[in-house]
N, CA, C and O atoms as a Tinker XYZ file with bonds, in Angstrom:
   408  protein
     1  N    152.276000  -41.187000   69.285000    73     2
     2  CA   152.075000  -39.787000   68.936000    64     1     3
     3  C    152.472000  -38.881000   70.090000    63     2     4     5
     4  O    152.933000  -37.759000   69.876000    81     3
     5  N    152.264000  -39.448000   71.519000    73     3     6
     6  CA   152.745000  -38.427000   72.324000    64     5     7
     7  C    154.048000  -38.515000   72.386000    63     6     8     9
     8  O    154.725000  -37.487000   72.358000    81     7
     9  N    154.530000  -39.560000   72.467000    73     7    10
    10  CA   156.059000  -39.166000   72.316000    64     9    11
    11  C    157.050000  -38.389000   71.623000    63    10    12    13
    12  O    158.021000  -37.719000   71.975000    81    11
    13  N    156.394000  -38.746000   70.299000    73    11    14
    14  CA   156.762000  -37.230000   69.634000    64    13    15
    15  C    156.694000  -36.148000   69.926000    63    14    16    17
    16  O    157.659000  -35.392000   70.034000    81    15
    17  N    155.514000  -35.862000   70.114000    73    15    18
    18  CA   155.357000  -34.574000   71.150000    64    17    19
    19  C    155.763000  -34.368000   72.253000    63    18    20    21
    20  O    156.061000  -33.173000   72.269000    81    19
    21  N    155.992000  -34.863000   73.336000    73    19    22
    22  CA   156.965000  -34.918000   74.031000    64    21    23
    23  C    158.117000  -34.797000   74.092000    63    22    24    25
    24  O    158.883000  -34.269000   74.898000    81    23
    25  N    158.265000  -35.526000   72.828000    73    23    26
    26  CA   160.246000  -35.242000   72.493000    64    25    27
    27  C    160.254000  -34.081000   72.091000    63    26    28    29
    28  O    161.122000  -33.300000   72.480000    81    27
    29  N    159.314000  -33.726000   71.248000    73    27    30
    30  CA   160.086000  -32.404000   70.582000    64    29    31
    31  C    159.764000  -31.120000   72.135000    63    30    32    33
    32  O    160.637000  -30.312000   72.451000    81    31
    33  N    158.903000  -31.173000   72.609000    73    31    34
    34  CA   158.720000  -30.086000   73.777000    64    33    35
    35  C    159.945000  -30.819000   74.548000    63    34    36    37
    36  O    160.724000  -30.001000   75.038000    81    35
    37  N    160.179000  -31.741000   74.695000    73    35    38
    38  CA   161.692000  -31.573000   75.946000    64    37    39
    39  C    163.176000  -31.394000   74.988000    63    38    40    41
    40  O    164.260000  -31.217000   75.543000    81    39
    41  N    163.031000  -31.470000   73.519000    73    39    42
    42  CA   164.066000  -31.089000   72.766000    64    41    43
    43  C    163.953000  -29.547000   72.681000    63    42    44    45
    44  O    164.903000  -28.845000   73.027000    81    43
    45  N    162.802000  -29.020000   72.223000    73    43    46
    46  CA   162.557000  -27.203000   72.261000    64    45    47
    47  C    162.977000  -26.651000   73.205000    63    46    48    49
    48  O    163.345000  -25.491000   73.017000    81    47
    49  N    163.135000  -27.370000   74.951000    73    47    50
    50  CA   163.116000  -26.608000   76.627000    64    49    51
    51  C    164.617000  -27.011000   76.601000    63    50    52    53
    52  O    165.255000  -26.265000   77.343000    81    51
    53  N    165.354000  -27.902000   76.019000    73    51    54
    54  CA   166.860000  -28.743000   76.216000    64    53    55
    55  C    167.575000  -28.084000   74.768000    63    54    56    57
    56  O    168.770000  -27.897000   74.998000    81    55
    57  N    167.341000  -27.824000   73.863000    73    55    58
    58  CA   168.463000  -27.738000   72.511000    64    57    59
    59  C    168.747000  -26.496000   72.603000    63    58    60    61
    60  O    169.910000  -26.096000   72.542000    81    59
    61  N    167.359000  -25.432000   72.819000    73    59    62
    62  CA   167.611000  -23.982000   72.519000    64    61    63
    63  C    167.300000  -23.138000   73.776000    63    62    64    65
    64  O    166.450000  -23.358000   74.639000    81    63
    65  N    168.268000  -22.028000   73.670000    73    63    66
    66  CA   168.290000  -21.608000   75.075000    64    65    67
    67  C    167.088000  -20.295000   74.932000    63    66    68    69
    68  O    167.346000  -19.286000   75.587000    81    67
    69  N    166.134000  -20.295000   74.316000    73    67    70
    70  CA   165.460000  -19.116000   74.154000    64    69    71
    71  C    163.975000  -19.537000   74.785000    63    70    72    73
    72  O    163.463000  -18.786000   75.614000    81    71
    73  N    163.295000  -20.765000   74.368000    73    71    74
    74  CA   162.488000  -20.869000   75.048000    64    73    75
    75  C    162.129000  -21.201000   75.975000    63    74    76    77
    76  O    160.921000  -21.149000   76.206000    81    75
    77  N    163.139000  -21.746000   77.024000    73    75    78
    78  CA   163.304000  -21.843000   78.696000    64    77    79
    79  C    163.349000  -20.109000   79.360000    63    78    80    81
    80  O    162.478000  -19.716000   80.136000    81    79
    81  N    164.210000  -19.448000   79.012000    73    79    82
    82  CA   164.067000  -17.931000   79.257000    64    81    83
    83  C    162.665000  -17.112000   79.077000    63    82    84    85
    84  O    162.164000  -16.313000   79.868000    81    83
    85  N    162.180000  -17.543000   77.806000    73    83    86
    86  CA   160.885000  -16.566000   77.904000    64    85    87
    87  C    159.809000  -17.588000   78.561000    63    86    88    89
    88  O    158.631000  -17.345000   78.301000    81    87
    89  N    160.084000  -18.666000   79.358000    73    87    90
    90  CA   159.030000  -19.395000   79.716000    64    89    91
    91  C    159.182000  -18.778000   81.584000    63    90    92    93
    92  O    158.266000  -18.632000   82.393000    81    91
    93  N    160.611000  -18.544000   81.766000    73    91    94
    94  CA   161.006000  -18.069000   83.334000    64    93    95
    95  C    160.702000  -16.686000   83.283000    63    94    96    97
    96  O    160.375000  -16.244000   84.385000    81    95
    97  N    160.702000  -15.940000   82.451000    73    95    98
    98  CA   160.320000  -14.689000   82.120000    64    97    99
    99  C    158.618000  -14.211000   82.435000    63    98   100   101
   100  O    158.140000  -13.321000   83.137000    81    99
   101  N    158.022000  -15.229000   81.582000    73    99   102
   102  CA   156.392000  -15.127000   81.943000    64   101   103
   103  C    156.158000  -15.343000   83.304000    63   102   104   105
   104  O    155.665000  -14.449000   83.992000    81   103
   105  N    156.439000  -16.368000   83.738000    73   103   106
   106  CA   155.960000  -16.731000   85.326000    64   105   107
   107  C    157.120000  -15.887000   86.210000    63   106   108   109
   108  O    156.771000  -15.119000   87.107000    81   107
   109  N    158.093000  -16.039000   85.974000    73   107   110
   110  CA   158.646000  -15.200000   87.194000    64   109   111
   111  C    158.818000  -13.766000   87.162000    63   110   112   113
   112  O    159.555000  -13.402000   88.078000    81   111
   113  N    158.347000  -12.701000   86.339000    73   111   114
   114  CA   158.117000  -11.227000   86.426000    64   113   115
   115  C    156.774000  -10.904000   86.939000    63   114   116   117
   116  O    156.731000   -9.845000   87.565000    81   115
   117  N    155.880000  -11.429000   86.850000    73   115   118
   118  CA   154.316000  -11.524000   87.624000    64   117   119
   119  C    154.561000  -11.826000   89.058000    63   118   120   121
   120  O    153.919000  -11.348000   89.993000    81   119
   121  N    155.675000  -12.772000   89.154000    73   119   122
   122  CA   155.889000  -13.626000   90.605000    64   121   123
   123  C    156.404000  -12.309000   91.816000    63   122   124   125
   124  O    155.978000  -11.816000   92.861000    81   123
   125  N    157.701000  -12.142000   90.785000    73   123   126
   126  CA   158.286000  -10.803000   91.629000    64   125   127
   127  C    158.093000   -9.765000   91.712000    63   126   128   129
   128  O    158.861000   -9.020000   92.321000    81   127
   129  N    156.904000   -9.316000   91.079000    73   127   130
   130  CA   155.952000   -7.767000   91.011000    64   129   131
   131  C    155.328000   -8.173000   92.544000    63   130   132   133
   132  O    155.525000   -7.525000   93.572000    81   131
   133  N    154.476000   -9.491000   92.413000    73   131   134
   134  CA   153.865000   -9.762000   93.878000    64   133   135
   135  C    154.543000   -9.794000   94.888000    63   134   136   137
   136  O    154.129000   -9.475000   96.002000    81   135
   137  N    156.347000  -10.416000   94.470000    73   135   138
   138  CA   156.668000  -10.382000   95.771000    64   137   139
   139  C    156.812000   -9.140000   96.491000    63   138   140   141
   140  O    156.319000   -8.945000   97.602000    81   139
   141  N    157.751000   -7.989000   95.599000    73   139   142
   142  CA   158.011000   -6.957000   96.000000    64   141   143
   143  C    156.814000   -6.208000   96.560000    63   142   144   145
   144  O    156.980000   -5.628000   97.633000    81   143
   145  N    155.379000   -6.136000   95.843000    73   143   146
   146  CA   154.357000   -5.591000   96.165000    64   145   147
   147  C    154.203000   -5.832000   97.919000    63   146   148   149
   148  O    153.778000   -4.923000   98.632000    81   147
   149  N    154.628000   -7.234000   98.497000    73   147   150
   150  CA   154.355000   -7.540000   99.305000    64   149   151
   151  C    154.770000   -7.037000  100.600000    63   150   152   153
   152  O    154.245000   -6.591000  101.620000    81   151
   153  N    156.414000   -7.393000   99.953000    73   151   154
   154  CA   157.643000   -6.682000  100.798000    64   153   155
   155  C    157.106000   -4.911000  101.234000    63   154   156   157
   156  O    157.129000   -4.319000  102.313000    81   155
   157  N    156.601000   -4.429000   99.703000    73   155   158
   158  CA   155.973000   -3.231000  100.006000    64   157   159
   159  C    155.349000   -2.584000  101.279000    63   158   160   161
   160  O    155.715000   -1.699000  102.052000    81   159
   161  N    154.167000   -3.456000  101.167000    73   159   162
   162  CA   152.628000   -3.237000  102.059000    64   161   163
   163  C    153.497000   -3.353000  103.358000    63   162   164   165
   164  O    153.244000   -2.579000  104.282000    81   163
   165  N    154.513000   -4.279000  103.486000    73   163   166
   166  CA   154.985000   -4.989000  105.155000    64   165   167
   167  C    155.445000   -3.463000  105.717000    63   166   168   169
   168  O    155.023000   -2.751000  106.628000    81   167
   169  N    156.584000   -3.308000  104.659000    73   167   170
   170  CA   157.467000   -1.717000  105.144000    64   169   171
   171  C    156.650000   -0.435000  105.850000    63   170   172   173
   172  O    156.844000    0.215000  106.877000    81   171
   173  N    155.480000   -0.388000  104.624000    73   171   174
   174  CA   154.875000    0.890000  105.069000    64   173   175
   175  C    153.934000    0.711000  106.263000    63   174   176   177
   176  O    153.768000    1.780000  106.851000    81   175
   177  N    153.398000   -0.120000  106.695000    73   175   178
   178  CA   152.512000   -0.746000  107.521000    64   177   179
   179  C    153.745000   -1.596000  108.794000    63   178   180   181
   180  O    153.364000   -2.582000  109.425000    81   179
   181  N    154.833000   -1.153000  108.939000    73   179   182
   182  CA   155.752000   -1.199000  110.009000    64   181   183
   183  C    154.810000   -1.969000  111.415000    63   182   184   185
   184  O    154.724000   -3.122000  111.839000    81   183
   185  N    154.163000   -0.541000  111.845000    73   183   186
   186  CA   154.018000   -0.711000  112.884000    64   185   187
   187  C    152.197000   -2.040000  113.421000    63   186   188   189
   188  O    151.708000   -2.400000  114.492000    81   187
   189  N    151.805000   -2.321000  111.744000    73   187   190
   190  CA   150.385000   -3.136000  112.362000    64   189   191
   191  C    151.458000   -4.586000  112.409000    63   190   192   193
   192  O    151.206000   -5.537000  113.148000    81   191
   193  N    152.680000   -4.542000  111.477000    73   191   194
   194  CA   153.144000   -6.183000  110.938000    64   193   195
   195  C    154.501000   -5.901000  111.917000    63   194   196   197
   196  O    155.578000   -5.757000  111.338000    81   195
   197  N    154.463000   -5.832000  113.171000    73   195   198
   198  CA   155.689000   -5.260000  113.534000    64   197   199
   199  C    156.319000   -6.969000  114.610000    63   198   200   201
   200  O    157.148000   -6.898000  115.518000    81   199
   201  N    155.789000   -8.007000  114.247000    73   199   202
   202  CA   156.028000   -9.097000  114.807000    64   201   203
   203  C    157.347000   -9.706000  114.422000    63   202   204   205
   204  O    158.012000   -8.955000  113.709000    81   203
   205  N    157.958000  -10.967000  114.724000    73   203   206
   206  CA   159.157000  -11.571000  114.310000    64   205   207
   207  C    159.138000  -12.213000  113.002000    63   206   208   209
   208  O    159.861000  -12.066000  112.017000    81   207
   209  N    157.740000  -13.256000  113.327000    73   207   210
   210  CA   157.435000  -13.608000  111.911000    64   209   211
   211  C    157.508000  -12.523000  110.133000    63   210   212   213
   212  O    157.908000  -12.772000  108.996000    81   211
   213  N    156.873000  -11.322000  110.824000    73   211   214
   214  CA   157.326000  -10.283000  109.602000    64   213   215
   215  C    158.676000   -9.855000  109.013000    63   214   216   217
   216  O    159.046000   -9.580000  107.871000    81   215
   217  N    159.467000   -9.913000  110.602000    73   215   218
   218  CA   160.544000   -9.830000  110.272000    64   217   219
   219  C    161.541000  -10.373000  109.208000    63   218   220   221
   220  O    162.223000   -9.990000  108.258000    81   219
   221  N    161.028000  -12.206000  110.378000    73   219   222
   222  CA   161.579000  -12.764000  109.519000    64   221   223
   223  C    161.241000  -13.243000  107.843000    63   222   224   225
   224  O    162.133000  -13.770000  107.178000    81   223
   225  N    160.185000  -13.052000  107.400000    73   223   226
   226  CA   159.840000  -13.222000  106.398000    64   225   227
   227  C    160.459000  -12.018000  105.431000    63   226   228   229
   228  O    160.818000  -12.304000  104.289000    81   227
   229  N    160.585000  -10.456000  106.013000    73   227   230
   230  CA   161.470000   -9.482000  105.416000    64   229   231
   231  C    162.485000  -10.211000  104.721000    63   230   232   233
   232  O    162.377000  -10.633000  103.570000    81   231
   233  N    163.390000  -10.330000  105.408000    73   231   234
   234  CA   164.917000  -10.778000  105.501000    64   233   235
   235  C    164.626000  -11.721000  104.527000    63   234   236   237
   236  O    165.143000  -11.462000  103.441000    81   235
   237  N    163.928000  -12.784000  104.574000    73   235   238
   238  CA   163.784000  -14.134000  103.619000    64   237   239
   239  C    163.715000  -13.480000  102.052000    63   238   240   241
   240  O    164.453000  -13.646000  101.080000    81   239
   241  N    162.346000  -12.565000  102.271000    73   239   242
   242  CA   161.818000  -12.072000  101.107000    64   241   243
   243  C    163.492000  -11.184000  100.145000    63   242   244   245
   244  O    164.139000  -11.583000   99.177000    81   243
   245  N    163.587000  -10.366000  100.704000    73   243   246
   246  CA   164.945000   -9.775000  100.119000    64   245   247
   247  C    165.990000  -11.043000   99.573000    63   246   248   249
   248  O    166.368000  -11.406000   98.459000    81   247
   249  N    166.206000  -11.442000  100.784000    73   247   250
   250  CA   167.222000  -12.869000   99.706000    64   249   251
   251  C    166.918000  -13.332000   98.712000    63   250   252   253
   252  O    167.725000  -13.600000   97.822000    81   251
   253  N    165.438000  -13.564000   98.635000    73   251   254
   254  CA   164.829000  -14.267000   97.389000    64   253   255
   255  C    164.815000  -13.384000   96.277000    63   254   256   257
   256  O    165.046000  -13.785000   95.136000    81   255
   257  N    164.577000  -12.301000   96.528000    73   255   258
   258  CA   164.742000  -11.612000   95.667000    64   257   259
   259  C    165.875000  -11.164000   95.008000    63   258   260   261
   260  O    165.904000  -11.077000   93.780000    81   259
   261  N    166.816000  -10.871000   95.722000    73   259   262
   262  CA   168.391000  -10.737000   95.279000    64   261   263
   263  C    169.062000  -11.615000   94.285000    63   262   264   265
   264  O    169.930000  -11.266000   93.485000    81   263
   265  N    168.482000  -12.958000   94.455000    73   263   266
   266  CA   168.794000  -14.685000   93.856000    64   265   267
   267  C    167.770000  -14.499000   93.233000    63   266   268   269
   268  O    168.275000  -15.234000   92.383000    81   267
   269  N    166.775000  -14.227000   92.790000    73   267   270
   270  CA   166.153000  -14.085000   91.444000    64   269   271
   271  C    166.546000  -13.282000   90.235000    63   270   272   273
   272  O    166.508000  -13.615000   89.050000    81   271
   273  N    166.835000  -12.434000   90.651000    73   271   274
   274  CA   167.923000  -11.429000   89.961000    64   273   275
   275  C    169.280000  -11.747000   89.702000    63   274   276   277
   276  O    169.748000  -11.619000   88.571000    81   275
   277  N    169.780000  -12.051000   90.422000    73   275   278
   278  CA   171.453000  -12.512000   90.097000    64   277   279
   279  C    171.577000  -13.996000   89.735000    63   278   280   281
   280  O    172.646000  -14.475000   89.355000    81   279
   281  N    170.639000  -14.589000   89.843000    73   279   282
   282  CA   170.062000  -15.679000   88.672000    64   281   283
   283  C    170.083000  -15.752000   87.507000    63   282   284   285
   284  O    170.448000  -16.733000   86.859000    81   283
   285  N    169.401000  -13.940000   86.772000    73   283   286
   286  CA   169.356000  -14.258000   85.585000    64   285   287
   287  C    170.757000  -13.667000   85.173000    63   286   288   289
   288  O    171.219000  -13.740000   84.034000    81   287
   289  N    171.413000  -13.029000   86.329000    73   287   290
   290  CA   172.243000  -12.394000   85.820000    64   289   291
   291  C    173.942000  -13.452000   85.470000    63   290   292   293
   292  O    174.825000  -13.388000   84.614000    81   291
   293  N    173.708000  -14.214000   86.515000    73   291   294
   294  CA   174.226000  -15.265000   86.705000    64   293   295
   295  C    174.214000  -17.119000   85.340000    63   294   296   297
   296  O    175.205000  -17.720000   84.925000    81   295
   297  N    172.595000  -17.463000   85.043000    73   295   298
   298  CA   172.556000  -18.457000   84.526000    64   297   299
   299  C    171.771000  -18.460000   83.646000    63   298   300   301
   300  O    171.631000  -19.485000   82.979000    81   299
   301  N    170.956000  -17.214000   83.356000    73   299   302
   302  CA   169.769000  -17.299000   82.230000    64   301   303
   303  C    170.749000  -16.463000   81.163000    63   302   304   305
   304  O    171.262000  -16.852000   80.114000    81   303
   305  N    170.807000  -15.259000   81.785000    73   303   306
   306  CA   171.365000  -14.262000   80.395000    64   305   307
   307  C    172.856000  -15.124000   80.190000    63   306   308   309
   308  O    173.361000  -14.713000   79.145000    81   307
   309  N    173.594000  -16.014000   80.732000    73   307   310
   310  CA   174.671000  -16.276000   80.438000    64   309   311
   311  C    174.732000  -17.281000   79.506000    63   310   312   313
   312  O    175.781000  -17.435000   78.881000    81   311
   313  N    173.690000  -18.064000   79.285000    73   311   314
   314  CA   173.077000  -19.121000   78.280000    64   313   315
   315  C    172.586000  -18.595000   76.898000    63   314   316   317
   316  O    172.457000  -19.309000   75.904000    81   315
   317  N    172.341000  -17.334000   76.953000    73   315   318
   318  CA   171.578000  -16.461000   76.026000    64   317   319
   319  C    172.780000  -15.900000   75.100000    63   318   320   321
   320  O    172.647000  -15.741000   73.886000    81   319
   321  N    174.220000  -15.561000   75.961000    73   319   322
   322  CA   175.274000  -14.916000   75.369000    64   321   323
   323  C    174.892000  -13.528000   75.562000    63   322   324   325
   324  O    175.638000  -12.750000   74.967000    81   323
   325  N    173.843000  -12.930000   76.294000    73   323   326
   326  CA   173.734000  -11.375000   76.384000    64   325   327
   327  C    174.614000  -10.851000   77.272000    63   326   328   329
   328  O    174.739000  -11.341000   78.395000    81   327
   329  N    175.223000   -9.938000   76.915000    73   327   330
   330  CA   176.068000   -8.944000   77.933000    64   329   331
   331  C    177.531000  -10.178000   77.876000    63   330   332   333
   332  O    177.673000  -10.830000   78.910000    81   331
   333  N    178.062000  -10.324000   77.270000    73   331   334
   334  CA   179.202000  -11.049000   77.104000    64   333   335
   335  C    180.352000  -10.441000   77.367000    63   334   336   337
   336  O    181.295000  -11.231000   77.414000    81   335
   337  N    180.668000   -9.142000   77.589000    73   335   338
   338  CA   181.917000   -8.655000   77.822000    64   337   339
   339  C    181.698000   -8.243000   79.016000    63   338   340   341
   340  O    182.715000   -8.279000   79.709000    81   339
   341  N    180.311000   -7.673000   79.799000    73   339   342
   342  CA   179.752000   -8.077000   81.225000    64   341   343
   343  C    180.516000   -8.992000   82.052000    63   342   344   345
   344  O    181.229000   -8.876000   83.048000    81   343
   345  N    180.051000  -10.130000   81.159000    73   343   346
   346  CA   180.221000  -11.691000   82.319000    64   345   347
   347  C    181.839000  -11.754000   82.244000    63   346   348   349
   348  O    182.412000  -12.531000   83.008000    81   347
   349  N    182.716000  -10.825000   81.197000    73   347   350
   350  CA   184.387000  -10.843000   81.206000    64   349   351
   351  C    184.418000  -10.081000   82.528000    63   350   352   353
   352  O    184.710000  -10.803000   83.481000    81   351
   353  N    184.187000   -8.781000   82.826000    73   351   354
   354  CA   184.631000   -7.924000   83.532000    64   353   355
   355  C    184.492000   -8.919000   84.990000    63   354   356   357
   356  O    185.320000   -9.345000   85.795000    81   355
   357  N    183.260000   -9.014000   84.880000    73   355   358
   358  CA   182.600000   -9.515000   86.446000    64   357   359
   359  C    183.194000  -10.650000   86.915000    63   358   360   361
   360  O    183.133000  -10.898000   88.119000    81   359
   361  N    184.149000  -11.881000   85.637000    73   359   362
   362  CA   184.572000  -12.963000   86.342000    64   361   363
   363  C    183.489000  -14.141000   86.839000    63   362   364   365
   364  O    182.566000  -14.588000   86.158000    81   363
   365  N    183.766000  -14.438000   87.898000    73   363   366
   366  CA   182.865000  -15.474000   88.661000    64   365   367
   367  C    181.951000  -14.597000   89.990000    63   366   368   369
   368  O    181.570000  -15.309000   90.919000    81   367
   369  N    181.775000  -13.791000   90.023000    73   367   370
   370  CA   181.517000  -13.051000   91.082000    64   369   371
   371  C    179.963000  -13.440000   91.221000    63   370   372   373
   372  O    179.471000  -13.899000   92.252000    81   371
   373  N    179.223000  -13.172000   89.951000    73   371   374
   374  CA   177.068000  -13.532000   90.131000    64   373   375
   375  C    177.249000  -14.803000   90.174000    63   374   376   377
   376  O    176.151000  -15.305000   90.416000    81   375
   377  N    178.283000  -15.846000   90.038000    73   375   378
   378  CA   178.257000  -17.180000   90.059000    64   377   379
   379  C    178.747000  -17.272000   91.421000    63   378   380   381
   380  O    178.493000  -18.287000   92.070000    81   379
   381  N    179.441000  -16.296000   91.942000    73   379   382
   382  CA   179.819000  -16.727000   93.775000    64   381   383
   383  C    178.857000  -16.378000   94.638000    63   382   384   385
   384  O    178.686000  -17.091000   95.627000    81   383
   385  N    177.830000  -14.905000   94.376000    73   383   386
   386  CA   177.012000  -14.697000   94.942000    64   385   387
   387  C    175.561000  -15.582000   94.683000    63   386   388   389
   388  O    174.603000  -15.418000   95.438000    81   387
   389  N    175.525000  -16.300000   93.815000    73   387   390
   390  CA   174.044000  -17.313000   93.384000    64   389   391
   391  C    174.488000  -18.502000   94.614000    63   390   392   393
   392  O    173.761000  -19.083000   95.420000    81   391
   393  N    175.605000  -18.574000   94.450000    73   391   394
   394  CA   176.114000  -19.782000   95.095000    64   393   395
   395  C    176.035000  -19.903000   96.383000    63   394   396   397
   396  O    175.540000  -20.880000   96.946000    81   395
   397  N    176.573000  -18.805000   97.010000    73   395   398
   398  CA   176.156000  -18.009000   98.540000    64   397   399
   399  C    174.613000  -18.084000   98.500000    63   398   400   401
   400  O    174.221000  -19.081000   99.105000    81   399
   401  N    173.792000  -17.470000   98.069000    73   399   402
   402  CA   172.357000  -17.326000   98.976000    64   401   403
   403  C    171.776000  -18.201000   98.585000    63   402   404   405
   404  O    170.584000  -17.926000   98.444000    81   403
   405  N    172.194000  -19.767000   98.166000    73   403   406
   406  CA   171.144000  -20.465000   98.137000    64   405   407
   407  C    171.548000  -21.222000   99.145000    63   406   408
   408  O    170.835000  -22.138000   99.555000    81   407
């Protein structure tokens, strides 16, 4: 019996491209509200977080964020078929930049 169930949840996440998207959708828009929130607090508060470690965690934080975004812009919405004359204009370009910041 679990296998069935199993199969069909790794056939539902593998056959159709809709419920992997709204599953990255739930967890990762909560994820990146926090991150940015975070990035937030660091900026305005400059001078209490004004160490290297902040720094460097800045810099990190932005990359991650950039590659979360040009992620979907790159491998989620392109699975979906949204924005299809988009992904004509643009070429390989969110596929050169995903490729770069990881």
């Amino acid at each position: 019996m679990d296998n069935g169930i199993l199969g069909f949840i790794a056939s539902l996440l593998t056959d159709y491209p809709l419920p992997p998207f709204i599953l990255s959708l739930v967890a990762g828009v909560p994820s990146m509200i926090l991150y940015i929130a975070e990035v937030v607090i660091l900026l305005r508060n400059g001078q209490t977080f004004g160490s290297a470690f902040y720094s460097l965690f800045l810099i990190r934080a932005l990359i991650h964020i950039v590659s979360y975004f040009n992620s979907y812009l790159s491998i989620r919405f392109g699975r979906l078929g949204l924005f299809y004359s988009a992904y004509e204009a643009a070429g390989s370009l969110p596929i050169a930049i995903d490729y770069f910041l990881r």
